[in-house]
Structure formats: structure tokens, C-alpha cells
C-alpha positions in Angstrom: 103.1 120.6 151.3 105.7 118.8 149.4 106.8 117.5 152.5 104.0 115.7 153.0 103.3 114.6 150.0 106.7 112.3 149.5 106.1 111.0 153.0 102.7 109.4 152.2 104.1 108.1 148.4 107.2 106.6 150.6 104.9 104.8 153.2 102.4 103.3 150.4 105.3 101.7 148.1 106.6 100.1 151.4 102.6 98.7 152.1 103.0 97.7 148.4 105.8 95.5 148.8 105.3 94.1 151.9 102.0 92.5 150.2 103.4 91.1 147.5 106.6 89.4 149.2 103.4 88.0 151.2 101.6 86.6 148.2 104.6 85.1 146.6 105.6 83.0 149.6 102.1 81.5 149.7 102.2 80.7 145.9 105.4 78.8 146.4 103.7 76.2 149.0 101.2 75.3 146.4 102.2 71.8 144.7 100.3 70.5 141.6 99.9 66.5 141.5 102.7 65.4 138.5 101.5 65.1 135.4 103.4 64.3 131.5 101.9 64.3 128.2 104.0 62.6 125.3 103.0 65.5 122.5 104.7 64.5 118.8 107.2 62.0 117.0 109.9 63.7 114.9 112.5 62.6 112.6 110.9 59.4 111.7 113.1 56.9 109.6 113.4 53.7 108.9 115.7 52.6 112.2 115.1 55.5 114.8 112.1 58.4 115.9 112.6 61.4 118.3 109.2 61.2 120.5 108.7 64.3 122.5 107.6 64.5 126.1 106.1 66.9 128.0 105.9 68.0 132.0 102.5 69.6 133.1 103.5 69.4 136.3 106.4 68.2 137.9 104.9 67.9 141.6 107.9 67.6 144.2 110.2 66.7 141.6 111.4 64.1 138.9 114.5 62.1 139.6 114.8 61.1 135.9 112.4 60.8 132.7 112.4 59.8 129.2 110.6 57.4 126.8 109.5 54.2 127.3 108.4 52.1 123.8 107.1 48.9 123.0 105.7 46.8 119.6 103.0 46.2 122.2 100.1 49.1 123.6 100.9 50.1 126.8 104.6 49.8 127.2 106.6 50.6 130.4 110.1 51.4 131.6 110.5 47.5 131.9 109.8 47.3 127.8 111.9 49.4 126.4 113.1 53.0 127.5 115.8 55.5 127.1 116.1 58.3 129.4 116.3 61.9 129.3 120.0 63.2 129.6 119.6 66.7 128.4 119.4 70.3 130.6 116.6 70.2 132.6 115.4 73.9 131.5 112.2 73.2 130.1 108.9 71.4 130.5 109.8 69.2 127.0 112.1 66.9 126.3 113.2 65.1 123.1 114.1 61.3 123.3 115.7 59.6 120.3 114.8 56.1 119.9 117.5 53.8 117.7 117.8 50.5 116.3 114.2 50.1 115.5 113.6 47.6 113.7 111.8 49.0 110.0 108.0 49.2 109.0 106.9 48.3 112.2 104.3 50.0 114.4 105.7 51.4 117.8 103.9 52.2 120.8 105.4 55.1 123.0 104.9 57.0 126.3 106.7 59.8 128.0 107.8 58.9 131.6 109.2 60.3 134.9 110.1 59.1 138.3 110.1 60.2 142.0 109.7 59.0 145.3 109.7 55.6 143.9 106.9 56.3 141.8 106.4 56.0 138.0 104.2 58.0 136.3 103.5 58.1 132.6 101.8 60.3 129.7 99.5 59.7 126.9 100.5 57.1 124.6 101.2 58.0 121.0 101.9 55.1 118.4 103.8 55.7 115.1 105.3 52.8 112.0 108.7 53.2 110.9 109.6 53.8 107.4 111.4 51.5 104.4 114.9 51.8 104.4 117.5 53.0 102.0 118.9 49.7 99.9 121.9 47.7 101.4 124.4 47.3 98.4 127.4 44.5 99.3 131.2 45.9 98.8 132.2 46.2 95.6 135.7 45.0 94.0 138.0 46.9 91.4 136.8 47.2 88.1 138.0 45.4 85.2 139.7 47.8 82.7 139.3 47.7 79.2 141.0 49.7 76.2 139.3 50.4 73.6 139.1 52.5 69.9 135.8 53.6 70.1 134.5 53.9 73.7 137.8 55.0 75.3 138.5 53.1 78.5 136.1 50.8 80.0 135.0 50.0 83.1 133.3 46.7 84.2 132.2 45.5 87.8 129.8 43.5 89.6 127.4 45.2 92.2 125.1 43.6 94.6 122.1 45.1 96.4 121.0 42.8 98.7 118.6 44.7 100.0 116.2 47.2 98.7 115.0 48.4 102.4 111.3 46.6 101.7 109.1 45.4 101.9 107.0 48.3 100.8 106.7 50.0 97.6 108.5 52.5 98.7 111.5 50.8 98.7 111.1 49.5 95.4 114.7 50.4 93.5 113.8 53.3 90.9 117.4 54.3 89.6 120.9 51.9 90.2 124.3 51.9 88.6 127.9 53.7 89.5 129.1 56.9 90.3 132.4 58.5 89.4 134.5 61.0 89.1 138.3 62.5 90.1 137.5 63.5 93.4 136.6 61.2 96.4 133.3 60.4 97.3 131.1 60.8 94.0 127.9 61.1 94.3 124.5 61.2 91.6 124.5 64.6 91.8 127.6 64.1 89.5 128.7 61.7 87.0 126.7 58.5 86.8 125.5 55.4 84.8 121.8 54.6 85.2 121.4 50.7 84.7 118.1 49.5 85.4 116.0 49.0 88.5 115.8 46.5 91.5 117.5 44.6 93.8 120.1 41.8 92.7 123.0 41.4 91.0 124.2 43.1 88.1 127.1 44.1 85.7 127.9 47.7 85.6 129.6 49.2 82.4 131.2 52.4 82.4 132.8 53.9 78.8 134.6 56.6 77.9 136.8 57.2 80.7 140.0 59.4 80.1 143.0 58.1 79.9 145.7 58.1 82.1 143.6 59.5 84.9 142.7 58.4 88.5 139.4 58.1 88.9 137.0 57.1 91.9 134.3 55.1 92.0 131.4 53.7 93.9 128.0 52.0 93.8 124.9 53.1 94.0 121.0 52.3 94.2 118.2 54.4 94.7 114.5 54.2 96.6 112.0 56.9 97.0 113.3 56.8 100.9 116.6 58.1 99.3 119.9 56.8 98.1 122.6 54.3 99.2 126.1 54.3 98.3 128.6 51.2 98.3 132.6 51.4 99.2 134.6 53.3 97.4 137.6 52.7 95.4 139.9 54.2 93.4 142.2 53.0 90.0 144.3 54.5 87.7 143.4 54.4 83.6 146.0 53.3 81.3 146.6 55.3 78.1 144.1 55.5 76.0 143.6 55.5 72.2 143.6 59.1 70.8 140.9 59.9 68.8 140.3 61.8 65.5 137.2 62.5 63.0 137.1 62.3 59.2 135.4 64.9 57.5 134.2 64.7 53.6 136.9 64.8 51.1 136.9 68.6 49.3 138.1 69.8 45.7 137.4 66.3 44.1 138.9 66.1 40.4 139.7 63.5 38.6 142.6 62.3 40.2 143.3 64.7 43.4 141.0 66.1 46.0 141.6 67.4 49.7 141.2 65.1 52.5 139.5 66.6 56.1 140.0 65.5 60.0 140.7 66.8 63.4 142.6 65.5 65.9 140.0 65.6 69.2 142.3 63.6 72.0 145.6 62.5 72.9 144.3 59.7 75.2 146.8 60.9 78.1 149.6 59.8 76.4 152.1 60.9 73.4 150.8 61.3 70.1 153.7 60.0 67.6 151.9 60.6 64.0 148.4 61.1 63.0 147.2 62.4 59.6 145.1 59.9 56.4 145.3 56.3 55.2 143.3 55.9 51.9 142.3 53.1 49.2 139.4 51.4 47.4 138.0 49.0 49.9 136.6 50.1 53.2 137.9 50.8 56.7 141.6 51.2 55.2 144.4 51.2 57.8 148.2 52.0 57.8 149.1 48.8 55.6 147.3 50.7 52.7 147.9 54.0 51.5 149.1 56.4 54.5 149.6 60.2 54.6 151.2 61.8 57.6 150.0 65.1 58.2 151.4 67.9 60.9 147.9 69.2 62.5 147.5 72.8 62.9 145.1 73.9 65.7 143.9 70.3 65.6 143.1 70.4 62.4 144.6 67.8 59.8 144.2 68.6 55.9 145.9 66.5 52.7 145.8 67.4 49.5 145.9 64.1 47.5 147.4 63.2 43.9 148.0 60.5 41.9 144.4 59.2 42.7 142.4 57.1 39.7 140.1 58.7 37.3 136.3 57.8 37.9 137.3 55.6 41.2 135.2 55.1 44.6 138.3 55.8 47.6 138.0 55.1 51.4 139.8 57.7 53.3 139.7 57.2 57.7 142.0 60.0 59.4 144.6 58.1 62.1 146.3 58.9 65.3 149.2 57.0 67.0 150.0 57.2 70.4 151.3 54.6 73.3 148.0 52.2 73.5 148.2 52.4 69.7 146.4 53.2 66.2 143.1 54.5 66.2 141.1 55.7 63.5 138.2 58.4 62.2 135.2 57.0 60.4 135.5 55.8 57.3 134.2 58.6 54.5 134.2 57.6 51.0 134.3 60.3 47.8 134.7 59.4 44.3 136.9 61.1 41.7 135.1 62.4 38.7 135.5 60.5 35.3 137.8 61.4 32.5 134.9 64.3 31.2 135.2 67.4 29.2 132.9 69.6 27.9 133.4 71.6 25.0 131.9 74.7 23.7 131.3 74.6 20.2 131.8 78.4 18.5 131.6 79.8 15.4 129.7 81.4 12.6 126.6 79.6 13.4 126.0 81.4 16.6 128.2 84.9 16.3 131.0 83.5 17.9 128.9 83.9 21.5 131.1 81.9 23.6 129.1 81.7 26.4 127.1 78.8 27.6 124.5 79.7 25.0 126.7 78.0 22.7 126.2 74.6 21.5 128.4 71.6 23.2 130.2 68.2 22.5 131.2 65.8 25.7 132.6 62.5 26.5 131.2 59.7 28.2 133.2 57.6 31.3 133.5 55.0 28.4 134.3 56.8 25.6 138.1 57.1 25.6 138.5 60.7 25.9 136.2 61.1 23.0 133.9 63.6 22.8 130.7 64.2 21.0 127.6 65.8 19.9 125.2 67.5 17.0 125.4 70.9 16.3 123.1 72.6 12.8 126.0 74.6 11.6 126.4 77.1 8.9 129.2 77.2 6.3 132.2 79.5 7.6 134.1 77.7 10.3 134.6 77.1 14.5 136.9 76.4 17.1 136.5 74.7 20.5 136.3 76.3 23.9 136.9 74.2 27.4 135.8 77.5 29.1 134.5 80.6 27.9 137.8 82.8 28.4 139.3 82.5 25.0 142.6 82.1 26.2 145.2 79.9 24.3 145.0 77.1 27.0 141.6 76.7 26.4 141.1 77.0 22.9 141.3 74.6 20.0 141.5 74.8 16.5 143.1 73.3 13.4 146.6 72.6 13.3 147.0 72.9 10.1 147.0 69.2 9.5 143.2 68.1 10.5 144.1 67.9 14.2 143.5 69.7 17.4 145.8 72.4 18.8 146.4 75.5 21.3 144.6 77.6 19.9 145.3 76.7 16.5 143.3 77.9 13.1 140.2 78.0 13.2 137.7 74.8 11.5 136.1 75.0 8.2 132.5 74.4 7.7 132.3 73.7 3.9 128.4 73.8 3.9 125.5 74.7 6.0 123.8 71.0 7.9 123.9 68.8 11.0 126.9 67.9 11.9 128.9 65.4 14.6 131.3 66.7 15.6 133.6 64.5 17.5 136.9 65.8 19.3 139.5 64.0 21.5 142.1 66.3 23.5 144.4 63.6 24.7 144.5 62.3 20.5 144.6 66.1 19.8 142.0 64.4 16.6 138.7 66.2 15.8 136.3 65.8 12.5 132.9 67.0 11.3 130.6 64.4 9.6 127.2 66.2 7.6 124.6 64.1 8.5 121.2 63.4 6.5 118.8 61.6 9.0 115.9 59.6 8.3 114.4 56.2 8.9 115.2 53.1 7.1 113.7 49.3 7.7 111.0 46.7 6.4 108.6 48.4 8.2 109.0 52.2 6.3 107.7 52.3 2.6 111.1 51.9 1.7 112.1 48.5 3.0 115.7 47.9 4.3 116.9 49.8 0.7 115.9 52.8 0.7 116.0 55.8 3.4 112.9 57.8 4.1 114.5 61.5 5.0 113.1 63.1 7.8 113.1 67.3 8.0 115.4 69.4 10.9 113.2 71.4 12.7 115.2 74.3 13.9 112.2 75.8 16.4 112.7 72.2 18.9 116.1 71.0 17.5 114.5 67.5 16.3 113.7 65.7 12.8 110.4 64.9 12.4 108.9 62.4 9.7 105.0 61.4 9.4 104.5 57.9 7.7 102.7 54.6 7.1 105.0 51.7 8.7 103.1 47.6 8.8 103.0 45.5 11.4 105.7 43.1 12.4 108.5 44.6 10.9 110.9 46.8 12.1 113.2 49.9 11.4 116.2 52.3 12.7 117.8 55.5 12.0 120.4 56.1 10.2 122.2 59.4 9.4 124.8 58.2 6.3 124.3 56.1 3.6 127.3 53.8 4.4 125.4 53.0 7.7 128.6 54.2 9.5 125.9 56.4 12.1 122.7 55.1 12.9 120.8 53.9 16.2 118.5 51.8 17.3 116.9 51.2 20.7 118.5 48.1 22.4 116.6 48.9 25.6 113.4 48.8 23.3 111.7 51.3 25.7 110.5 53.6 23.4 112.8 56.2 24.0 116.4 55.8 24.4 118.7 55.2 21.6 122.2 53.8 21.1 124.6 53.9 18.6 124.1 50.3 16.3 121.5 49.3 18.9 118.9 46.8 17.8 116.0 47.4 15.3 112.9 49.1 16.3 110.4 47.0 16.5 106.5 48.3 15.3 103.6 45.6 16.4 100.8 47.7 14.9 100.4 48.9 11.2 99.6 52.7 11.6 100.3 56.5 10.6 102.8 57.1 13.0 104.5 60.7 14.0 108.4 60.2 14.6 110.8 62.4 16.3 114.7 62.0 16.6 116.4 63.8 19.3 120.1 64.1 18.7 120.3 67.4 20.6 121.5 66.2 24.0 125.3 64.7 23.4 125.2 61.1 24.2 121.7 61.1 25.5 120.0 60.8 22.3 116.0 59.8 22.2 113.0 59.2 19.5 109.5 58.3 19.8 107.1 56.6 17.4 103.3 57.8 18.2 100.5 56.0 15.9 97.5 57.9 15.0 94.1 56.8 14.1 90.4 57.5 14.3 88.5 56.2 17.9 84.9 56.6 18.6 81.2 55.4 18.0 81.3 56.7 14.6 84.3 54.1 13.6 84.2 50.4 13.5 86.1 49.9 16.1 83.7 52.2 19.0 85.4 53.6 21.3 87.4 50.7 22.6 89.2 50.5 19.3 
């Protein structure tokens, strides 16, 4: 039975093959009429397109095919054409056309050729693109150093075309790129200097010094971007470069001076460190101090300087292309002022800023002053509130100021001024009795009205009756060696032997001194008086 079986299989695969050898040989007869069909445009630009063709039946055979164009419908392989020279492996076939001419509408058809025949496929049309811009060569720059933009850079560029017209090919970014490897591009360093075609003067800054460099031109459309020659130069040295900071430890005649040194410029840095002196932008003809920098930083300490004085300071470097210098920072030293701390029986001896104080001015010599309501028993003056013998100052047994000395007498309980000078090593205590004097008190110009201490707000007050069109002033001895007046005539301030207080109504009038601030001493002079429709006067009077 098996036998028989494999015979039969065998025969009926032989039957099966024999019938479709048959049917293949027959199919291979069969010839389609040619036929092409011209199926997409790729890679279109402004100067070339790749138009794709396509056999749908390639009859007996092609001897050659490819892509005919034209500006005109309808174009043949006596217009314009460029043949297929690739591997004939399958039924498309990519044609690139070049050196077409931009924004222009092109007319193309896929053709083939046999038997002397010419057939061709569907015809397809397509419009090239704007073009990147056309930038003339360039020339080597024109080098510049300088103190504050390093080394410059300056050159003429030329686009001479933008790859228009369309406005697409309106210029949207132009300048020059650089940097110290060839062939820069914007992806890297770059100026950006304004838009369209034309000429125009590039300007590059801060370049390093002593470094090659290369450079090139460039303009940009939204088709893309367009670079010119490039060429390449060599910096010279440039300047080096340091800051200024702000002048530290100000005193009254030193204070620390601040800068870093940031560049050597590519060259050798000979000195660097602080020129100083009272007008601005000093240089090395005034006032120079060489400094050795450590970690780039340059610090001074400065003596000597003026009391009360407005300085210019600029940090400096030296190298090969020169000096260059920091900003200019000014500081000013502080006056010739010291404060005193007055203690003593009249407070507990609390020498702490709770205690009372005398001070100079900028113009008083060295002199300083102030009122202090002090009991009888005695003092001494404090510059700080350690108690130590440098700071301390009391009698020297002659009526002048020592380290620390004895201490000072207070004969009787009142309001003093005391006045001290440390560089006269002087001091003395004057009682005062303050009131107001003038032809415009009850008194006249001869006699003092005396005002009362008020303990509570450390003023004198005084209520009285002062006329029109006179005038008055304070005084606080009867030899008029202290009194004030107000030559401001504001109302407020007073100054010692200052003009007469005027008083243009007649009135009750409230008066306060203020002698409690040293050297910033104040009154005022308020008139009182009845206002409303019940008085003569209304309410407007």
C-alpha cells in the first residue's frame, strides 16, 4: 500500500510542474505598450530640484530616460533634459536638475527612449526658492587697542545680494563670526549688526590679546545662512585689566584700598596695585601705590591721607601695550570728630551711652562741646566706655586735660557747657542761666527774662508777652559771652551770636530752647490767642 501511495504523489508533482513551466513561458510573451509617469519633486532650492520619474511599463525596452524641463508647458528633450545615469533596478528614477535659475516656475516631464521613439509622462510644474544672500570677500580687519574694550576689530562687509526678490529673502540677522578655530560659524561667537543688504561696518570688541583668531562674514535669510571668506590675524597685546572696589576702614586720615587684577592682556604684567588723589580719574603722575596681588587680589592700606577730604582712588596694571586702569571710586575721610562721654556724679558714674556727651564740629578746631544739668561733686571724660587710661580724661592738676588725670569739680548743681579740646589738652565748665533778652521782651535790651530748666524734656521754657516789630535772642551769661540767635531766621535753628529774632506780631507766646543736642541747638516761639465767632476777629482772625 505504501508502495502505491508514493508512486501516485511522485507522478502528480511532476503534472504540477510541467503546468506551471507552461504558464510562465506564456506570461513572458506578453508585452505592455510603454508607459512613464513623472510622480514628485524633491529637494527643491533655490538653483536645483530632484524630479522623480516613474516606468509603468517599459514595453521592449528603454535605451535611455530622464527629465526633460522647460520655463515653458510642455517641454521636450530638445528644451532642456538631463538623463538617467543610475542602476537600472527599479521602475523610479531620480533626476537632479541644476543651475536653475531662482523663483522661477519650471515645467518637467519624465522621459524614455526606444526604437527611435520618445515617449513622455505626466507633466508636473514646481517654482524655485529665494536664495541664501551673496556677501563679496572680505579684507583683514583693522586692529585697534584699547583700555576699555580690549582689542578691536573693524572691517567692511558687503552683501550684494540678499537672494530676492521675495520676502523670504529679506536679511533678518548680519554681522561677523569668530573664533580660534577655522571656519566659525553662528552657532558660535558672533556680532549681530542690523538687517539687509548693502554695505556696512562691522565692529568687534573685546578680543584677547595676543591670540589668533579667525574670522568671517556673515548674513542671514529665512532660506538659511551665507558665509563670506575667511581670514585669519594675530591680536597684539592687549591692555590688562583690573577693577576698583570701595575703599574699607575709612578714618580720618587712612583707610584700605580694594581691586583685583582680572587679565594680563597676553602679555607681561610689570606692576599693578593704586594711584590716588583729590581730583578724578588719577593716573601714575599722582599718588601711586604698588601692590604685590595675591590670588588676584590687590589690597593697600593707606596713611598719611587728609582729615575730612574727598580722594579718587582707580587700581592700575602695566603690561607691554601699557597702563590701564579700574574705575575711578571715591571715599571721603572722616572729619577731625570726637565724641565724649561726660561721667560723673550727675548720672552714677554710668559710663555707658546713657551718659550725657560733648562733640566737635569739622570747623571747630578740635573743640568740643555741649550742655550737660550737672550736680555738684565732679566728672571726667570718656572717648569710649572702657575706662582705660587711654581713654580717660581728667584734671591735671593745673585746669587742663590729661590720661586719666583727677577727676573735675562741679562746685554747684546747674547747666553747664562744657567745652574740651584733646589736641590743647584744655577743658572748662561755664554755669549757665538762660533766658531771653531784646526790645521785644518786657525787659527791653537791659534786662534778662529767665526762663525755667525742665528736667522731664531737657529744655527751658518761658511764657510771655513780646510787641510787634521788635526783636530778641538768648543769652545764657550776663556778659553776653553765650547767647544765640537765628541767622537762618527759620524758626528753629540757632547759632552762636547769630542775628536777632525777629517777632512781627504782638502776642503771648510759648518759647522753648533746646540746648540738648551738642552743636545742633534749636528754639521755637508759638503765639497764642483766642479764634472763633465769639471773638472779634471770627474765625479768620
Amino acid at each position: 500500500m505504501k508502495k502505491i501511495s508514493i508512486s501516485k504523489l511522485m507522478t502528480l508533482f511532476v503534472a504540477a510542474t510541467l503546468i506551471i513551466a507552461a504558464c510562465t513561458k506564456e506570461g513572458s510573451d506578453v508585452r505592455l505598450d510603454p508607459k512613464l509617469s513623472t510622480s514628485e519633486v524633491l529637494n527643491l532650492s533655490w538653483d536645483s530640484a530632484t524630479v522623480v520619474g516613474f516606468v509603468v511599463a517599459a514595453g521592449p525596452g528603454f535605451t535611455e530616460r530622464g527629465i526633460c524641463y522647460d520655463t515653458l508647458p510642455a517641454p521636450t528633450t530638445s528644451s532642456n533634459k538631463v538623463v538617467y545615469a543610475g542602476g537600472i533596478t527599479k521602475a523610479t528614477f531620480n533626476v537632479t536638475l541644476s543651475g536653475l535659475a531662482r523663483l522661477t516656475t519650471y515645467h518637467a516631464r519624465a522621459y524614455a527612449m526606444y526604437a527611435n521613439t520618445t515617449i513622455y509622462g505626466d507633466e508636473i510644474s514646481f517654482k524655485t526658492r529665494a536664495a541664501i544672500p551673496t556677501i563679496a570677500a572680505i579684507a583683514q580687519p583693522t586692529l585697534t587697542n584699547t583700555t576699555d574694550k580690549g582689542v578691536t576689530a573693524t572691517t567692511d562687509v558687503n552683501i550684494t545680494d540678499d537672494g530676492g526678490p521675495d520676502p523670504s529673502a529679506d536679511i533678518i540677522q548680519r554681522g561677523v563670526v569668530y573664533g580660534l578655530t577655522a571656519h566659525p560659524t553662528v552657532s558660535g561667537t558672533k556680532t549681530s549688526e542690523g538687517t539687509g543688504k548693502g554695505t556696512f561696518t562691522s565692529f568687534t570688541a573685546n578680543l584677547q590679546g595676543n591670540t589668533t583668531y579667525y574670522y568671517r562674514a556673515y548674513a542671514t535669510n529665512k532660506i538659511g545662512t551665507t558665509y563670506s571668506n575667511e581670514v585669519s590675524f594675530t591680536t597684539p597685546v592687549a591692555f590688562a585689566t583690573v577693577t576698583t572696589g570701595d575703599a574699607s576702614n575709612i578714618d580720618k586720615t587712612t583707610a584700605t584700598f580694594h581691586g583685583m587684577f582680572t587679565y594680563d592682556g597676553g602679555g607681561t604684567v610689570t606692576e599693578m596695585g593704586f594711584v590716588y588723589g583729590l581730583n578724578a580719574n588719577p593716573t601714575t603722575a599722582d599718588t601711586k601705590a604698588p601692590v604685590v596681588a595675591s590670588n588676584d587680589s590687590l589690597t593697600y592700606n593707606a596713611t598719611g591721607l587728609s582729615m575730612n577730604t574727598t580722594y579718587h582712588v582707580r587700581a592700575y596694571a602695566i603690561n607691554d601695550a601699557g597702563t590701564n586702569y579700574g574705575a575711578d571710586i571715591t571715599f571721603t575721610t572722616l572729619a577731625d570728630i570726637t565724641k565724649m562721654w561726660v561721667v560723673g556724679d550727675y548720672n552714677g558714674w554710668d559710663n555707658s551711652d546713657n551718659a550725657k556727651y560733648i562733640i566737635n564740629t569739622v570747623t571747630s578746631g578740635g573743640q568740643a562741646e555741649g550742655y550737660v544739668w550737672l550736680t555738684s561733686g565732679s566728672i571726667k571724660l570718656t572717648t569710649d566706655h572702657s575706662w582705660d587710661n587711654a581713654h580717660t580724661f581728667g584734671d591735671n592738676g593745673s585746669g587742663g586735660l590729661t590720661n586719666p588725670g583727677n577727676n573735675i569739680t562741679v562746685a554747684s548743681t546747674g547747666y553747664y557747657l562744657i567745652r574740651a579740646n584733646l589736641t590743647a589738652k584744655t577743658y572748662s565748665l561755664t554755669l549757665t542761666n538762660w533766658g531771653v533778652i531784646g526790645d521785644a521782651t518786657p525787659g527791653g535790651w537791659g534786662t534778662q527774662t529767665d526762663m525755667t530748666y525742665n528736667p522731664a524734656n531737657l529744655t527751658f521754657q518761658l511764657g510771655l508777652h513780646m510787641t510787634s516789630g521788635g526783636s530778641f535772642k538768648f543769652r545764657g551769661t550776663s556778659d553776653w559771652s553765650l547767647n544765640y540767635g537765628s541767622t537762618a531766621a527759620d524758626g528753629s535753628t540757632l547759632d552762636a551770636g547769630g542775628s536777632n529774632i525777629a517777632v512781627s506780631a504782638a502776642g503771648d507766646y510759648a518759647i522753648t530752647l533746646n540746648l540738648s543736642v551738642p552743636n545742633q541747638y534749636t528754639y521755637s516761639a508759638n503765639t497764642w490767642g483766642l479764634i472763633g465767632d465769639a471773638t472779634p476777629g471770627g474765625w479768620s482772625t
